[in-house]
N, C-alpha and C positions, 0 to 999 in steps of 0.2 A: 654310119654303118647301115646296113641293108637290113629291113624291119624282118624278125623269125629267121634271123643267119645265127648258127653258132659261132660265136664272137674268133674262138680256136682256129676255127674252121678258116673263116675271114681272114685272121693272120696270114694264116701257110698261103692263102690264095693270094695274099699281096705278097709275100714273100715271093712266090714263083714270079710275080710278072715285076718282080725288081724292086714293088715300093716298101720303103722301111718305115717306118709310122714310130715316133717317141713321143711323152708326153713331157709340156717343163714345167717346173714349178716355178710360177710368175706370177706373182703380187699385185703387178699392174701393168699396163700396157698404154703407153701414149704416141698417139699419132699424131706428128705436128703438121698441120697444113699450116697456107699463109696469112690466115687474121684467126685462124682458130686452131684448139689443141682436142682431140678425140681421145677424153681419158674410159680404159674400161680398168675394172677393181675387181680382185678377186678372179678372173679371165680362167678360164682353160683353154691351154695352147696349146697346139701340138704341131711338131714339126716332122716333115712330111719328106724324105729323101727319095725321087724317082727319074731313076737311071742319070743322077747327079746332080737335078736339080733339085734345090733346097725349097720349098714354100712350108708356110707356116698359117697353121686354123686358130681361131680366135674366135671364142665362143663367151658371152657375157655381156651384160649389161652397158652399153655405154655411155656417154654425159659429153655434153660439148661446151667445152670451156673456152673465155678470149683468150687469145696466144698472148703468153707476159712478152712485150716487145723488150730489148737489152737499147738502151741507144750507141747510138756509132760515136764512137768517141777517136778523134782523129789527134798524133799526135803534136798538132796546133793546139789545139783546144787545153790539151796537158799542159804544153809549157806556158801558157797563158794565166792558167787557174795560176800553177806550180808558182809564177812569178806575182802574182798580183796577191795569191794569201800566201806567201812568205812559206811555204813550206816544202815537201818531197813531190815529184811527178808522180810515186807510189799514191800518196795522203791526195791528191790533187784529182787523180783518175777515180780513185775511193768515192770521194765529195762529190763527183760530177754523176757517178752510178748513183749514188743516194739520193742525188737532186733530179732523177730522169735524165740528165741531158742540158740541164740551166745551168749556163755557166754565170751568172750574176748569180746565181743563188749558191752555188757554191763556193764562190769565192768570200760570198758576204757569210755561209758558213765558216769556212776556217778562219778568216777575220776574226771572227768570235773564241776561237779555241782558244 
């Protein structure tokens, strides 16, 4: 806001030129780019409605964390575990998310089960 404005004031004057101003209550905010995540905690956000476009302020602390990668699990990979540890293509995609992505080490998991 504009430093010694009456906050009131400020409202009606974005009202007149169309902008609508909400605040959210949001806990946290993360930004995923691609080898890192931009988490901010606690954030004040407010979304910003002018003349229909939407943007959003984000004010708070931020921290930059590695992005947790998922691996690509491709349905070869599944029926491969699925037939080699004798079990479900469910149990066999499970094994492989637990083991990052090593299909010898998930197999030599459920082996074990």
């Amino acid at each position: 806001m504009i430093p010694g404005m009456n906050p009131r004031k400020m409202q009606q004057m974005m009202r007149r030129m169309g902008i609508q101003q909400s605040d959210i209550d949001a806990k946290q905010v993360i930004i995923k780019c691609g080898d890192k995540d931009i988490v901010i905690n606690n954030p004040q956000v407010a979304k910003v409605n002018m003349m229909g476009q939407e943007t959003y302020q984000v004010v708070g602390e931020a921290e930059e964390v590695e992005a947790s990668k998922e691996p690509e699990i491709n349905e070869d990979d599944i029926k491969t575990v699925s037939e080699q540890g004798n079990c479900s293509e469910e149990q066999a995609k499970e094994a492989i998310k637990r083991n990052k992505g090593d299909l010898a080490a998930a197999i030599i998991e459920l082996k074990k089960e």
